[in-house]
N, C-alpha and C positions, 0 to 999 in steps of 0.2 A: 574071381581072383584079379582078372585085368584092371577091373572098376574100383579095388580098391588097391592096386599098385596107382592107377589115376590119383584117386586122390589124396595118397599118402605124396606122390609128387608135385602135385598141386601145394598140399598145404607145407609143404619145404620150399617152394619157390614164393610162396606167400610169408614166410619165417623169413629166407633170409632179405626180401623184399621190407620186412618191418624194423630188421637188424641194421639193416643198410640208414635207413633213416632215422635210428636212432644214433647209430655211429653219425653220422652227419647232423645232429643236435649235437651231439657229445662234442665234435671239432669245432661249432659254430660258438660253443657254451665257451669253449678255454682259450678260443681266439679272443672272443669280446674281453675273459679278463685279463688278457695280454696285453689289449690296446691299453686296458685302463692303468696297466703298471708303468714306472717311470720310465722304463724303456721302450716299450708299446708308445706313448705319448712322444719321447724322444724321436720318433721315425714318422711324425707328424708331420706336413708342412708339403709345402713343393720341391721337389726333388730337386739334390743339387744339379746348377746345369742346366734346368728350367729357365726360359725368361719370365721377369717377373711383371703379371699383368698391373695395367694402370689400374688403381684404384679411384673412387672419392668417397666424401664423407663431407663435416662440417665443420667447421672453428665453433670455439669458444665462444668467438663473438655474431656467431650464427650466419660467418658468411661459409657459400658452399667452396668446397675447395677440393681439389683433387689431387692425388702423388699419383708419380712415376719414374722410374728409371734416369737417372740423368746421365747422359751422354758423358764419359771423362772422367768422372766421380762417383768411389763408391761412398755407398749408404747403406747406414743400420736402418732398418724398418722392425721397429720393436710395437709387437702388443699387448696391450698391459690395462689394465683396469686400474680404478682406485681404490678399491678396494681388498685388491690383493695383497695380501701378508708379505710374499716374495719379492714384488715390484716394489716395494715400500724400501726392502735391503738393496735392492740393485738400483733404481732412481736416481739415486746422490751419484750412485757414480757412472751413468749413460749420463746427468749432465753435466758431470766435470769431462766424460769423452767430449762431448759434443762443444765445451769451451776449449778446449784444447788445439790448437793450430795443426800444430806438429802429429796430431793424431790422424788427420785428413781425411776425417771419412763424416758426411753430413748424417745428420740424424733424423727421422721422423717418428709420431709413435702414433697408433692409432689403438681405441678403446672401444669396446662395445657399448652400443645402447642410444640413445639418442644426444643432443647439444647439449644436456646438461650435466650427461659424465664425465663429456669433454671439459665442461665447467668445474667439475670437482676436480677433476685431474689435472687441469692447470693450478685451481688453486690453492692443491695440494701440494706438488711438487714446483710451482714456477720454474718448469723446463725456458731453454733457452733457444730449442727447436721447436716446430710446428706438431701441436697436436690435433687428431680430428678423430671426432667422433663416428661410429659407423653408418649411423643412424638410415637400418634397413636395406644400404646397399650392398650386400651381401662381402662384403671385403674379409670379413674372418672366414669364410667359406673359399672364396677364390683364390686364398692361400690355405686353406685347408688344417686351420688352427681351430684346436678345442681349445687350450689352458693358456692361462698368461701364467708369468712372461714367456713370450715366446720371440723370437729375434729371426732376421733374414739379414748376412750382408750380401748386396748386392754390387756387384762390378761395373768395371767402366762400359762394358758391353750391356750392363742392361738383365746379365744370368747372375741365378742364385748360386753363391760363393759356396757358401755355410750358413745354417739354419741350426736351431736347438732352443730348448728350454735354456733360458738364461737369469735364472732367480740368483744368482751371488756374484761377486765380480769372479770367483774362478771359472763359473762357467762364460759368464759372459767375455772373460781372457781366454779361455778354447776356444770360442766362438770368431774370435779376431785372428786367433792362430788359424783355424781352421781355416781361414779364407787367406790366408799367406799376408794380413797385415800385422806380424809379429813385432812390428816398431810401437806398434796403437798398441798392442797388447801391453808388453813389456814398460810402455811409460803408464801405463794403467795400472798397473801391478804395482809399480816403484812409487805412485801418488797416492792408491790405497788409504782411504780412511778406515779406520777399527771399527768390526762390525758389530751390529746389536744386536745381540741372538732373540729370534722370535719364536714363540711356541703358534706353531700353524695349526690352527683347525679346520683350515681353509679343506673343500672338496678338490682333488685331482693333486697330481702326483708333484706337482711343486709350485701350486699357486692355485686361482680358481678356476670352473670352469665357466668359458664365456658364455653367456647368453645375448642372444642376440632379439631385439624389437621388432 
C-alpha cells in the first residue's frame, strides 16, 4: 500500500510539474501577441525619462555620421523607412515641423538597412533635416524600436520626453503634447495638410516591421 500511495504522489507532483509549464507556454503564447498589438508595439522604445544613447549610422552621401542629444534643444528623433505606407502620411508633415522656426524642436530620422535606404528616403521625401542610415550599428535596437514610424522627443537635458508610434499628424501632435511642447503641436495642427487615406498592407501594427543588415 505504502509503494503505491509513492507513486500515485510522485506521479501528482510530476502532473502538476507539466501543468506548471504549460501554464507558462500558455502566458509566454498571449504576451508575444500582446507585444504584436498596437498597444504592445505602443510601450516600445526607451522609457520615458531614459537618457537617450548617442547613435551613428551614414548619410546619403555615404559619409559616416553620428546623432546625439544636443545640450538646450529638443529634438524629434523619428524612425521610418521608405517604405512604409505610415511614414509616407506623416513625412510631409515632420518636414513642414522641421521648417518651421516657431516650432523649435530640431529633427533627425534614422532608417534601417544600409546607405542606400538612406538614398531612397532622401529621395523620396527631400527632408530638410539629416537622415542616416543604420547600416548595422545596432541604433534600432539601442532604442528598442521594432515598427516605423516610431518617434523619441528628446529634451534639453539629453532624456526621453515622449515616445510612440507616430504614423498620422494626430499621433505625431500627442507626441509633441506629450512632451509639454504644446505650441509645436497646436501650430502643427492649424498648418495640417488633408490627408490621403492609404489602405496599409504593410506587416506590424501601424507601419512596417524594421529589419535590420
Amino acid at each position: 500500500m505504502s509503494g503505491l500511495l509513492l507513486v500515485s504522489y510522485v506521479a501528482l507532483w510530476v502532473l502538476v510539474a507539466v501543468m506548471a509549464v504549460l501554464l507558462l507556454l500558455l502566458y509566454r503564447h498571449f504576451g508575444m501577441m500582446s507585444l504584436g498589438t498596437l498597444e504592445g508595439v505602443q510601450r516600445d522604445g526607451l522609457p520615458v525619462g531614459s537618457i537617450a544613447p548617442s547613435i551613428s549610422g551614414i548619410t546619403a552621401d555615404g559619409v559616416d555620421r553620428g546623432w546625439e542629444p544636443k545640450t538646450g534643444r529638443y529634438q524629434l528623433l523619428l524612425f521610418a523607412a521608405p517604405d512604409c505606407e505610415p511614414c509616407a502620411t506623416v513625412m510631409p508633415e515632420v518636414n513642414r515641423l522641421a521648417r518651421t522656426r516657431e516650432a523649435g524642436i530640431d529633427v533627425a530620422a534614422i532608417v534601417p538597412g544600409p546607405k542606400s535606404e538612406a538614398v531612397r528616403m532622401v529621395n523620396r521625401y527631400a527632408s530638410p533635416f539629416e537622415t542616416l542610415a543604420e547600416d548595422g550599428s545596432g541604433a534600432f535596437g539601442r532604442f528598442r524600436v521594432r515598427v516605423t514610424p516610431f518617434g523619441f522627443v528628446i529634451g534639453p537635458d539629453g532624456r526621453v520626453l515622449a515616445k510612440g508610434l507616430c504614423g498620422d499628424i494626430g499621433r505625431l501632435g500627442n507626441l509633441l503634447h506629450a512632451a509639454g511642447l504644446k505650441d509645436a503641436a497646436t501650430h502643427l495642427q492649424s498648418q495640417a495638410h488633408p490627408l490621403t487615406l492609404v489602405t496599409s498592407g504593410s506587416n506590424g501594427a501601424n507601419g512596417v516591421a524594421a529589419s535590420r543588415s
